[in-house]
C-alpha positions as CSV (number, residue, x, y, z in Angstrom):
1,X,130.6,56.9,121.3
2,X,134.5,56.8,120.4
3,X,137.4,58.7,119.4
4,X,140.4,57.8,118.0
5,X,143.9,58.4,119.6
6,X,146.3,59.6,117.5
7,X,148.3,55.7,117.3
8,X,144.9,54.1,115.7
9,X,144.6,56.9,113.2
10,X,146.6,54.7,110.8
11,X,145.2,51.7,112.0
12,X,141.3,52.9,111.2
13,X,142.5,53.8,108.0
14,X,143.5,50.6,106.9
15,X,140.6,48.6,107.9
16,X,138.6,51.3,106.0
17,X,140.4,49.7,103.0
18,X,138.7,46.4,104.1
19,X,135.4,47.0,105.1
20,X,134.5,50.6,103.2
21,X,133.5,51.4,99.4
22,X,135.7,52.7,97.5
23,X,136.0,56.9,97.8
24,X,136.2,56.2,101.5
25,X,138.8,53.5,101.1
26,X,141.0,55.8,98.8
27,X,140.7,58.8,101.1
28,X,142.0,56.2,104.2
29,X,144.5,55.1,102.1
30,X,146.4,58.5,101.7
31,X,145.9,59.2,105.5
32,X,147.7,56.2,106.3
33,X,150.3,56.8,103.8
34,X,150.8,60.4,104.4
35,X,151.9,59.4,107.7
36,X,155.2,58.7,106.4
37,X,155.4,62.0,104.6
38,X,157.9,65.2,105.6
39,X,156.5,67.4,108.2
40,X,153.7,65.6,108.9
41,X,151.9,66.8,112.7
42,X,152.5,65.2,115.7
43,X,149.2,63.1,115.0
44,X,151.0,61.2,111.9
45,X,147.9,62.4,109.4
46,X,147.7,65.0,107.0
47,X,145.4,65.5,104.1
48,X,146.2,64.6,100.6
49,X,144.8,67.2,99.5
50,X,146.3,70.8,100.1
51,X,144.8,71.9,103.3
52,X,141.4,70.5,103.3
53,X,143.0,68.6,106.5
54,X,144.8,70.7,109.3
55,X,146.1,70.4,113.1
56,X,146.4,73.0,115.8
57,X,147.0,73.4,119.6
58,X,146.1,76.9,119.8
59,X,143.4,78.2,117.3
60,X,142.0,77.0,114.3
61,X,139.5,78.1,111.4
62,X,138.1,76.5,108.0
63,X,136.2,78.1,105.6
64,X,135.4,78.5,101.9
65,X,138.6,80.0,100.3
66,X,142.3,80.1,101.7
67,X,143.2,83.3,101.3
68,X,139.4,84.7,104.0
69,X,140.8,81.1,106.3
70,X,144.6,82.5,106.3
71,X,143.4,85.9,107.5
72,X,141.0,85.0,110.3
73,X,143.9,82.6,111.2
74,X,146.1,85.6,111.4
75,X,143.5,87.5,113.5
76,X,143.7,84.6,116.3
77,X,147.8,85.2,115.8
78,X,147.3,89.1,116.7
79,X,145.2,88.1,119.7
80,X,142.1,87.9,118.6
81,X,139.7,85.9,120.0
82,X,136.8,83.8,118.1
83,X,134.9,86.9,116.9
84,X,137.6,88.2,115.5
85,X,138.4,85.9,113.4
86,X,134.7,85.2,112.2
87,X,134.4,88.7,111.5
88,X,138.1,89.1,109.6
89,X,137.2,85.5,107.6
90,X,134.0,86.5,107.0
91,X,134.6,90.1,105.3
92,X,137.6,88.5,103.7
93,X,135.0,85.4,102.0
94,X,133.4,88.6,100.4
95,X,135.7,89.5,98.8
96,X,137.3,86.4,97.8
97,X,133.8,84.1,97.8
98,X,132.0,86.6,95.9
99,X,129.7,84.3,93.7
100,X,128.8,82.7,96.8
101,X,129.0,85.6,99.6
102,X,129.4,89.0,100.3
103,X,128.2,92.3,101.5
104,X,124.9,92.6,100.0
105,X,123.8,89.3,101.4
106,X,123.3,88.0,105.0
107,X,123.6,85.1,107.5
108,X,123.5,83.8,110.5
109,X,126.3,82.5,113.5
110,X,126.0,80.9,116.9
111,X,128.9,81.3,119.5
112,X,130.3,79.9,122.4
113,X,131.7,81.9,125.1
114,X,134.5,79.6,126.5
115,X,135.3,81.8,129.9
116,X,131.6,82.5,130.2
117,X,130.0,79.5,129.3
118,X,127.2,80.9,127.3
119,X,125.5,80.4,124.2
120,X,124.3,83.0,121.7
121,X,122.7,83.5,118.2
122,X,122.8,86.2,115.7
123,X,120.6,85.7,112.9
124,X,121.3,88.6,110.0
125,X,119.2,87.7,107.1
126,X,118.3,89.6,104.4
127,X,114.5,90.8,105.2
128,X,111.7,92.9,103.7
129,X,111.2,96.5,103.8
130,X,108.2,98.8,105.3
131,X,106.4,99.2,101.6
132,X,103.2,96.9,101.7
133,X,104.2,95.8,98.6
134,X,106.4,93.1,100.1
135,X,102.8,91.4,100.9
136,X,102.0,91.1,96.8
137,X,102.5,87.6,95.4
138,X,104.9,89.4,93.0
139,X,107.1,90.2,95.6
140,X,110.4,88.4,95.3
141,X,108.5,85.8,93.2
142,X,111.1,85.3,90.7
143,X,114.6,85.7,89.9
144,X,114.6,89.2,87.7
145,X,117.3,92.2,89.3
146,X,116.1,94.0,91.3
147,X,112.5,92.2,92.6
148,X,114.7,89.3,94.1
149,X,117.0,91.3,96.5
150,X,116.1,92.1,100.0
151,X,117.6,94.4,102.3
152,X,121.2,92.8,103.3
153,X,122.0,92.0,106.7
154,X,125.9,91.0,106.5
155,X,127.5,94.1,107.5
156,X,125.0,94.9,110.1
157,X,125.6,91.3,111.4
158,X,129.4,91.4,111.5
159,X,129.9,94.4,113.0
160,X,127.4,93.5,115.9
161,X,128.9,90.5,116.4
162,X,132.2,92.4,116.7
163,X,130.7,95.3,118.7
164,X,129.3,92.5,121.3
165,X,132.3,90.4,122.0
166,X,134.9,91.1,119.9
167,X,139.2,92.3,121.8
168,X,140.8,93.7,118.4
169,X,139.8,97.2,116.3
170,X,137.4,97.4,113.5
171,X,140.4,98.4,111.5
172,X,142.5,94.9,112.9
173,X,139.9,92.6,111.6
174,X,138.6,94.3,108.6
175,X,142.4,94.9,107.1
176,X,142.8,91.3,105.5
177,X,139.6,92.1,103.4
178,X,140.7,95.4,102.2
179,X,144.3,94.3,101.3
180,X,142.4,91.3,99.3
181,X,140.1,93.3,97.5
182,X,142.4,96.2,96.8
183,X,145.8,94.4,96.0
184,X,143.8,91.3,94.3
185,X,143.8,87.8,95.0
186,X,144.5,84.6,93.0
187,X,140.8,83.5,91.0
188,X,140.0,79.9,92.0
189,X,138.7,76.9,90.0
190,X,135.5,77.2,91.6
191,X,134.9,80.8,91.3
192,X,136.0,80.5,87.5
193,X,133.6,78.1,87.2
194,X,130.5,80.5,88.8
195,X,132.3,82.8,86.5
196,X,131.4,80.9,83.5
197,X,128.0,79.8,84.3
198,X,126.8,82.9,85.3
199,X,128.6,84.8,82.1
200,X,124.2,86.3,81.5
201,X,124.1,87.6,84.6
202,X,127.1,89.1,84.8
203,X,127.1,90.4,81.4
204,X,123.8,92.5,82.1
205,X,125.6,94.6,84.0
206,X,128.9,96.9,82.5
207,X,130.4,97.4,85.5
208,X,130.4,93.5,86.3
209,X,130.8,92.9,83.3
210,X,134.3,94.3,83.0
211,X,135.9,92.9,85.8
212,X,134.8,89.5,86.0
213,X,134.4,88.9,82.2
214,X,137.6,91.5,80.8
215,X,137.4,91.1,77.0
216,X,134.2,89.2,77.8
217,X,136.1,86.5,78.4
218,X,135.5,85.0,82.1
219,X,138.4,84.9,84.6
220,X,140.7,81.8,84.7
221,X,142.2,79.7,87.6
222,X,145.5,81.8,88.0
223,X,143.8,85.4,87.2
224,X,144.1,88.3,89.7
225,X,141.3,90.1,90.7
226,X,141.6,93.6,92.0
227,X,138.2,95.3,93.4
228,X,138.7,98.8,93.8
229,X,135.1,99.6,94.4
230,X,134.5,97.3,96.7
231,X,138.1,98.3,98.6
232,X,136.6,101.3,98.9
233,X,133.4,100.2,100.2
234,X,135.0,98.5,103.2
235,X,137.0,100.9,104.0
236,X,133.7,103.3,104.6
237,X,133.1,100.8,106.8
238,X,136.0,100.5,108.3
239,X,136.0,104.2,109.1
240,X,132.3,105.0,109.4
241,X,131.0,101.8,110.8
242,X,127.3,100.8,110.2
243,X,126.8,104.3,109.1
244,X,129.3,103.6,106.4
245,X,127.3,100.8,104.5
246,X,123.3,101.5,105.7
247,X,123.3,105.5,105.5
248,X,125.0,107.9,103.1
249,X,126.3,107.2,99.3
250,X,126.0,103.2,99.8
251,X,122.8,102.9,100.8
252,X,120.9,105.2,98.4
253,X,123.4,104.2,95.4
254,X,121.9,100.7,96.2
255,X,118.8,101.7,96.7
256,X,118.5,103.7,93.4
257,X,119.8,100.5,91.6
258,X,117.4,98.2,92.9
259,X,114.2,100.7,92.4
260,X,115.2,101.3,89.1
261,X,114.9,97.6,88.4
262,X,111.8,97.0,89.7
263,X,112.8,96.7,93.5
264,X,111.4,97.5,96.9
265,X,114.7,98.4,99.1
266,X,114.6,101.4,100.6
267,X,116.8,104.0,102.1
268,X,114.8,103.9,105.2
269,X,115.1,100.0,105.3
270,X,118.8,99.8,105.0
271,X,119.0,102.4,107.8
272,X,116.5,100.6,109.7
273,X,117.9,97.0,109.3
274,X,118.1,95.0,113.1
275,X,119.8,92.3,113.5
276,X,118.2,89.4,115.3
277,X,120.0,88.3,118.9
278,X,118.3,84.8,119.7
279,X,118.7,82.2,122.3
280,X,120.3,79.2,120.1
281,X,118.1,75.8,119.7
282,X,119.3,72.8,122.4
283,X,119.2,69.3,122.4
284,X,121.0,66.1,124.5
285,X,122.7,63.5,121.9
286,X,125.0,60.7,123.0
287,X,126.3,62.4,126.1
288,X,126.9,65.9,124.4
289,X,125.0,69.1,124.1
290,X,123.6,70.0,120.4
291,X,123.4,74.0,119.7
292,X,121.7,74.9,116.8
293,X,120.3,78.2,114.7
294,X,116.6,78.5,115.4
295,X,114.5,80.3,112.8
296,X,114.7,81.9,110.3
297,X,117.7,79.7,110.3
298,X,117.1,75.3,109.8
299,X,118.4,74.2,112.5
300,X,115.9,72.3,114.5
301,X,116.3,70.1,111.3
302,X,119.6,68.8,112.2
303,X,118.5,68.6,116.2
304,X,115.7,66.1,114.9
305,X,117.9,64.1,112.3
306,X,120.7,63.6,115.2
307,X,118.0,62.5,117.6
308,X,116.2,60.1,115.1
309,X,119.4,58.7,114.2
310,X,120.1,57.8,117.9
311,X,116.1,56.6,117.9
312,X,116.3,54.3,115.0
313,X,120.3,52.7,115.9
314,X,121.7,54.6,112.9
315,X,124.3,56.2,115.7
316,X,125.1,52.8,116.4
317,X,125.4,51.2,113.6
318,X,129.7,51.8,112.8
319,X,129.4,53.6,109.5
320,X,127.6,54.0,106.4
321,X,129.4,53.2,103.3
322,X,129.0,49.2,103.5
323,X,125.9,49.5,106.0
324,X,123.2,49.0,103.8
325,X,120.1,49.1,107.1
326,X,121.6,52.3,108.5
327,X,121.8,53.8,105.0
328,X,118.0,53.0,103.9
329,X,117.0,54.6,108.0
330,X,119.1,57.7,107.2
331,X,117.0,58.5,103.8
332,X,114.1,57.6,106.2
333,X,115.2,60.0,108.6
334,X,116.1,62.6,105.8
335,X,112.0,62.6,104.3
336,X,110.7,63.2,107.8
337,X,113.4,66.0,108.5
338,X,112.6,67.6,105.7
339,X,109.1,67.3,105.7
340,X,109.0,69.0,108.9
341,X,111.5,71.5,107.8
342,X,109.5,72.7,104.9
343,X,106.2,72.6,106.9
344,X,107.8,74.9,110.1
345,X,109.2,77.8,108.4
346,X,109.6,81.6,108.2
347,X,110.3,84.5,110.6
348,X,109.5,83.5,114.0
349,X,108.3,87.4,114.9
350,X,105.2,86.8,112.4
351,X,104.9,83.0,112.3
352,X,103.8,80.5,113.9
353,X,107.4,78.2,113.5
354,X,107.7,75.4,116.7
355,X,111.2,74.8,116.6
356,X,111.8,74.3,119.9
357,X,109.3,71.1,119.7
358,X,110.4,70.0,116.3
359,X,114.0,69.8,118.4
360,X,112.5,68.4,121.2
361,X,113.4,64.6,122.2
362,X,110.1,63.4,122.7
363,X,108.9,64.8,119.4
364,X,112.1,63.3,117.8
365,X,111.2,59.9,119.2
366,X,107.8,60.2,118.1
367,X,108.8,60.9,114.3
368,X,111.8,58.0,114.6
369,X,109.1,55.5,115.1
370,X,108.1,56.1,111.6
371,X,111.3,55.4,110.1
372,X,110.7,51.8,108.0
373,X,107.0,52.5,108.0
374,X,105.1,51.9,104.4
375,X,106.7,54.1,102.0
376,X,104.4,57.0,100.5
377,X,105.4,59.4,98.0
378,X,105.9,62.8,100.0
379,X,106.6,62.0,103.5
380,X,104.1,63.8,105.9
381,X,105.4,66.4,108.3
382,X,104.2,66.1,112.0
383,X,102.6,68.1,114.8
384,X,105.7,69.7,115.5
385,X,103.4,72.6,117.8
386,X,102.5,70.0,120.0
387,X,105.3,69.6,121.5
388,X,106.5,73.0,121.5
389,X,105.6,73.5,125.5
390,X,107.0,70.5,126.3
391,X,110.1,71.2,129.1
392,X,113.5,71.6,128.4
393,X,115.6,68.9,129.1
394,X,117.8,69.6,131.8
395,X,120.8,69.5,129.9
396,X,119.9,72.4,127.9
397,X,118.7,74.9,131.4
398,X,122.0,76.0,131.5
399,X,122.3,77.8,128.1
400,X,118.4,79.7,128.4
401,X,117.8,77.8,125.2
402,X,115.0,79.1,122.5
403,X,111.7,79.5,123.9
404,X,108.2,78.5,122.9
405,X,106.8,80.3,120.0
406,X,104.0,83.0,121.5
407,X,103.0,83.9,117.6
408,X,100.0,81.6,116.4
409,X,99.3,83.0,113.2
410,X,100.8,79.9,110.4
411,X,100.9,82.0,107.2
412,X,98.5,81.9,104.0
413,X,99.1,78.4,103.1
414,X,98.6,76.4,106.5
415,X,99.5,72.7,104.3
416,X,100.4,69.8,106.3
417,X,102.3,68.8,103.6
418,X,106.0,70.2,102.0
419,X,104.6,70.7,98.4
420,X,106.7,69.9,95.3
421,X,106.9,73.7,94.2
422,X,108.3,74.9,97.7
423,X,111.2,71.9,97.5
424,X,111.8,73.0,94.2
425,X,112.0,76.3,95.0
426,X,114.5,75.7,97.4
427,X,116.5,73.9,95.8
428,X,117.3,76.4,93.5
429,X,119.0,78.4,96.2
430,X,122.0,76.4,96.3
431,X,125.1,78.5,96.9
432,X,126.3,79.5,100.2
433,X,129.5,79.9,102.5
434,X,130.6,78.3,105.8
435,X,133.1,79.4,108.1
436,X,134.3,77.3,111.7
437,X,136.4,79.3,113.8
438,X,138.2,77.7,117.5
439,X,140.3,80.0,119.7
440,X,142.9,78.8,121.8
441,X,140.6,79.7,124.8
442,X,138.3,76.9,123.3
443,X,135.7,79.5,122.4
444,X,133.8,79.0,118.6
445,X,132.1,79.9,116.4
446,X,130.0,78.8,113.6
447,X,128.9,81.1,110.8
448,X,127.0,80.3,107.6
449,X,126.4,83.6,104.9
450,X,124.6,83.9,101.4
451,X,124.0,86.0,98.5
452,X,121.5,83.3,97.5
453,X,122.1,82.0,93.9
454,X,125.3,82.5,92.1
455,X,126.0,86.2,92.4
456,X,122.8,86.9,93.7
457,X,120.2,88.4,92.1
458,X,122.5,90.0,89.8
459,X,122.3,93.9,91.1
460,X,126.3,95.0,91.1
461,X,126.5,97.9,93.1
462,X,129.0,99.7,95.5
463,X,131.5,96.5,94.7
464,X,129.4,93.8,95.6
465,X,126.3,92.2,94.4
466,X,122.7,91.9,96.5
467,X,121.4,89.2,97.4
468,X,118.5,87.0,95.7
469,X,116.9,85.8,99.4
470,X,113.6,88.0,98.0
471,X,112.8,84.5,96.3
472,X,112.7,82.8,99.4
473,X,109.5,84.2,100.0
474,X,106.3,82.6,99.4
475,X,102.4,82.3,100.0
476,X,103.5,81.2,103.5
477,X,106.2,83.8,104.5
478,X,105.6,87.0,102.6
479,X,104.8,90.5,104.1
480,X,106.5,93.5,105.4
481,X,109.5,93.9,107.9
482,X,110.5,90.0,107.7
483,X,113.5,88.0,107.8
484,X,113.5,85.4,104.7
485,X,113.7,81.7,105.7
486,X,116.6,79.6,104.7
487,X,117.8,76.1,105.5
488,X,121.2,77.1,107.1
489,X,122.4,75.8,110.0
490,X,125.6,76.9,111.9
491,X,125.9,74.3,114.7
492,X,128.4,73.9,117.6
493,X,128.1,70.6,119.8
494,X,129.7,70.2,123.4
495,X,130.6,67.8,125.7
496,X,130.7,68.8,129.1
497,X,131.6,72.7,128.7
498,X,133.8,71.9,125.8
499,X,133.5,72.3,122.3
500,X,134.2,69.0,120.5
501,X,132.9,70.0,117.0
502,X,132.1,73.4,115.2
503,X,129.9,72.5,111.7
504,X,127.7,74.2,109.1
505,X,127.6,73.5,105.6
506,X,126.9,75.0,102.6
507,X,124.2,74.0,99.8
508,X,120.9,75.3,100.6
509,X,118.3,71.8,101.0
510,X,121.8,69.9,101.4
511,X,122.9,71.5,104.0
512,X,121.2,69.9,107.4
513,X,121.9,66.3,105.9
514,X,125.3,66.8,104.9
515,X,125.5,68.4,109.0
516,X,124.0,65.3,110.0
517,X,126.1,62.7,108.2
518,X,129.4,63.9,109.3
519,X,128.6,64.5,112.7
520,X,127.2,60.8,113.0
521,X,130.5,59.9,111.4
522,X,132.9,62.0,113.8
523,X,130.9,61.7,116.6
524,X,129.1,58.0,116.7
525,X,131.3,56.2,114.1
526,X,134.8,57.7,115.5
527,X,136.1,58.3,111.9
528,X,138.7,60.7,111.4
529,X,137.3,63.9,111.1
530,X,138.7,64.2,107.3
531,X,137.4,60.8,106.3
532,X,134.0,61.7,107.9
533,X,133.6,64.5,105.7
534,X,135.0,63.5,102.1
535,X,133.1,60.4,102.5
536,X,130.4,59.9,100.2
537,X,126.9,61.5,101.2
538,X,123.3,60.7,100.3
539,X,120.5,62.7,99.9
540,X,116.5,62.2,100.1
541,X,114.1,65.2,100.3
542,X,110.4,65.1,101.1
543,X,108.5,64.8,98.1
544,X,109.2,62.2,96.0
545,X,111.1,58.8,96.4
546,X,114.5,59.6,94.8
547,X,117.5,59.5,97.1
548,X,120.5,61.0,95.3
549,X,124.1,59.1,96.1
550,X,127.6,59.7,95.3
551,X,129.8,56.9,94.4
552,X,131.5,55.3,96.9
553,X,129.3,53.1,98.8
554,X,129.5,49.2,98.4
555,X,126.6,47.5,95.9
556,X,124.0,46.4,98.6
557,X,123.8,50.1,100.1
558,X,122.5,50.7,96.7
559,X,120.6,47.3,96.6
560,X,119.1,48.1,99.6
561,X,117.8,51.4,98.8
562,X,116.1,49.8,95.6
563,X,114.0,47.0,97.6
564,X,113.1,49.8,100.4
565,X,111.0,51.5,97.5
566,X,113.9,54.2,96.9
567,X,114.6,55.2,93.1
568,X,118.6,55.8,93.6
569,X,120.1,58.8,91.1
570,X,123.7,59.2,90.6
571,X,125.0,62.0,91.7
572,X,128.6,63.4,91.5
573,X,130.1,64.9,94.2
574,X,129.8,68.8,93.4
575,X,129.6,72.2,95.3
576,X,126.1,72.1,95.6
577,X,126.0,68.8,97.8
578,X,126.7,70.4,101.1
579,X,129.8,72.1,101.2
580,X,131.2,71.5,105.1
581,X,133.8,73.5,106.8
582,X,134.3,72.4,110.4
583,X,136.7,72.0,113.5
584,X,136.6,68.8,115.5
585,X,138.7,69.2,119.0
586,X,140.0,66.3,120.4
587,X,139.6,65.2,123.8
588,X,143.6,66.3,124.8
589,X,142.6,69.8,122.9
590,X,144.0,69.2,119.6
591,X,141.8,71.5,116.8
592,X,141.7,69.2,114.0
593,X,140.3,71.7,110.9
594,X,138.5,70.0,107.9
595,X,137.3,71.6,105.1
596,X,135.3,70.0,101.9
597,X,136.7,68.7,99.0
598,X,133.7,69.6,96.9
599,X,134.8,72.6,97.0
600,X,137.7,75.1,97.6
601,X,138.1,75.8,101.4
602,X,141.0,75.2,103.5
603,X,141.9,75.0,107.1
604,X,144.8,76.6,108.7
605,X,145.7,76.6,112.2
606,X,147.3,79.9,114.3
């Protein structure tokens, strides 16, 4: 394990030029020559690219658009703690995220409590309603309005969250977001690009329609977008609370929509919506403490892949970009992960889903052993239940981490196996948004939230659109009253009782290996935290031997990947290749904020 003081940071980046491929040598390259620049921090790096790279001593928070990062930033300059600022960026991202986010979908968060020390979860999901129908295979089983939404959990979620632990007033953290979608905000190339692909959607409906294609044209880079509606939405909220979005003209305006379409949501589900408090999942790695989402959420995935990482000497090996062993392990590591991931799923209240073993150490050295074994088409997922019982280790007491799953029940389809249509189907649901928030206390947060696919499932109501996460249902996971399952993974890891790195990403099956790959490289490899996560990324899922790769890495990475058995496909770094918004804080307290390049979030520091 190392970090790099502030003098090497130039120094790493030039031997990057040496030994690394080519994206990673370019990206070192401008950190070393930015060092020179005008106003550049006391650390002597800055980003070359506007604000994907920021320093702080006091607070610090990077998310998916810079207008929702500037105002949970300003929250943490009111006073606000780390809550605050979740909350304030994350209403703000649905207004300015809206293809990707918003108030008709849900999410998920884990927190640290600096002045406590404690750990906790709040998973907020969109989930199924009372009818029985939610049990039919045609529930949620394809993409059409109405049938794909689920009963939203995002406002429920942020204002427990806020309720809970939160200093400032309702009205203090939700006024960014109103003044946004009232006053307007600047359109970005990426949500001009949703825009465009989603022009059928967004056309079925007038009311879309009109603002986000005026004169059916889509909206350009440079536009402004003003949302009345939805300004008035949030201000009910602001005003009535819970009781302004789940009771009252919202709900059964949504309601209405969604029924008419086909749909299931009720106006006794939205009243009746809970939100999920949950112990987080914990694991030892390399002398610091790993805090993941347990399910619904993925996060046990990114546990294992960390710990079978350290099993197989990935963590050890300096890098990935010219390391052509550690690269061919990783896509090893990534078809077990996965495997597992896809096998263990679904709400944890009505299935049978062992995360606390597929986290476990022992379990992760048991499936680490197979990494190199004879390559097989769809890698097999393990006994993950097995070691579900096994103790905590003693690391982990301390934070009364998830417990042993008491439901035996394992769903319709009880396959060992991750089947081709379920990867497929998740890989559909690509679009998400990440937020990282640090206080100045040191206490954080990590947040990931969804409308699903672009825009949802299409259903435009009250302002916002509602979610798709109906689809996430299958054979295995349907019924009534139940959270969907999704791949994301908010994740905060400490050392000692400090927070050294806040991460989650967005990109739905991308998501845990795009975690795992920067944190081995901020963590293991010592990179700079920017470096680690522009660098270029691989992918390998459980069925099938492809392993997508960006470009960047030297020839025998890809060589290497060939003669393992691996069919390597080209892939070009995009928004649905894990998105990652984190904050890395240094060992002397500096918040170092990072945010994608894939896509369009920033960091910004209080």
């Amino acid at each position: 394990m190392s970090h790099l003081s502030p003098s090497l940071h130039a120094l790493h980046a030039l031997h990057s030029l040496r030994a690394r491929g080519a994206v990673a040598a370019s990206l070192a390259l401008g950190l070393a020559l930015s060092a020179c620049a005008p106003g550049a921090p006391a650390s002597g790096v800055v980003s070359p690219m506007s604000g994907k790279r920021a320093e702080s001593s006091r607070g610090m928070v990077a998310a998916s658009h810079p207008d929702a990062a500037a105002a949970g930033a300003t929250v943490l300059a009111q006073g606000g703690n780390a809550i605050d600022a979740f909350v304030a960026t994350a209403f703000a991202l649905s207004v300015t995220d809206i293809s990707q986010t918003g108030l008709g979908g849900g999410g998920a968060m884990t927190y640290y409590d600096a002045r406590t020390k404690q750990t906790e979860h709040l998973s907020f999901y969109p989930r199924s309603g009372a009818d029985s129908a939610w049990a039919r295979p045609s529930a949620g089983g394809n993409r059409q309005p109405g049938t794909a939404a689920a009963t939203p959990g995002m406002v429920a979620g942020l204002l427990e969250a806020h309720g809970k632990w939160g200093k400032l007033s309702r009205a203090q953290v939700m006024a960014p977001a109103i003044r946004l979608a009232r006053d307007g905000f600047i359109v970005s190339p990426l949500l001009a690009r949703t825009i465009t692909s989603s022009r059928a959607k967004l056309t079925a409906d007038p009311q879309a329609s009109a603002l986000f294609l005026p004169n059916g044209q889509p909206l350009r880079p440079g536009d402004r977008l003003v949302q009345p509606e939805l300004a008035s939405t949030l201000q009910r909220i602001e005003s009535d609370g819970r009781n302004g979005f789940y009771t009252g003209a919202v709900a059964e305006a949504l309601s209405s929509k969604v029924r008419s379409l086909g749909g299931l949501i009720s106006v006794g589900d939205m009243a009746a919506y809970p939100v999920a408090v949950m112990r987080p999942l914990c694991a030892p790695w390399r002398g610091y403490t790993v805090l993941g989402a347990p399910p619904p959420m993925g996060g046990a995935v990114v546990l294992q892949m960390l710990q079978m990482a350290d099993r197989s000497g990935i963590a050890d090996a300096g890098g990935f970009t010219d390391r052509p062993d550690a690269v061919v392990k990783l896509a090893d590591i990534m078809r077990l992960g996965n495997a597992d991931g896809y096998r263990w799923r679904g709400d944890p209240a009505s299935l049978r889903v062992p995360a606390r073993g597929m986290s476990h150490p022992a379990y992760a050295a048991l499936r680490a052993a197979q990494v190199g074994a004879p390559m097989i088409d769809t890698a097999r997922a393990g006994d993950a239940a097995a070691y579900d019982t096994a103790a905590v280790p003693s690391v982990c007491t301390r934070y009364n981490p998830y417990p042993v799953s008491t439901v035996t029940a394992n769903g319709a389809n009880d396959a060992n196996d991750a089947s081709a249509a379920e990867i497929e189907h998740a890989a559909a649901q690509s679009f998400t948004s990440h937020l990282s928030v640090v206080d100045a206390d040191g206490s954080a947060v990590s947040a990931t939230t969804t409308v699903g696919v672009l825009f949802g499932s299409g259903v435009y109501t009250g302002g916002f659109f509602l979610n798709s996460s109906a689809s996430n249902f299958d054979a295995r996971t349907r019924g009534t009253n139940r959270y969907a399952n999704s791949t994301m993974s908010p994740t905060l890891i400490l050392q000692g009782d400090k927070v050294r790195l806040v991460i989650g990403a967005a990109g739905s099956q991308y998501i845990q290996p795009a975690i795992t790959q920067v944190t081995l490289r901020t963590l293991a490899f010592g990179e700079d935290p920017f470096v680690a996560i522009a660098a270029p990324r691989i992918h390998a899922s459980a069925n099938g031997i492809d392993v997508e790769v960006e470009p960047g890495f030297t020839s025998s990475v890809y060589q290497a990947l060939v003669q393992r058995g691996y069919v390597p496909t080209s892939r070009v770094a995009d928004i649905t290749f894990g998105g990652v918004h984190g904050v890395y804080v240094s060992p002397d307290g500096r918040r170092i904020g990072i945010a994608d390049p894939r896509r369009d979030g920033v960091a910004v520091g209080n």
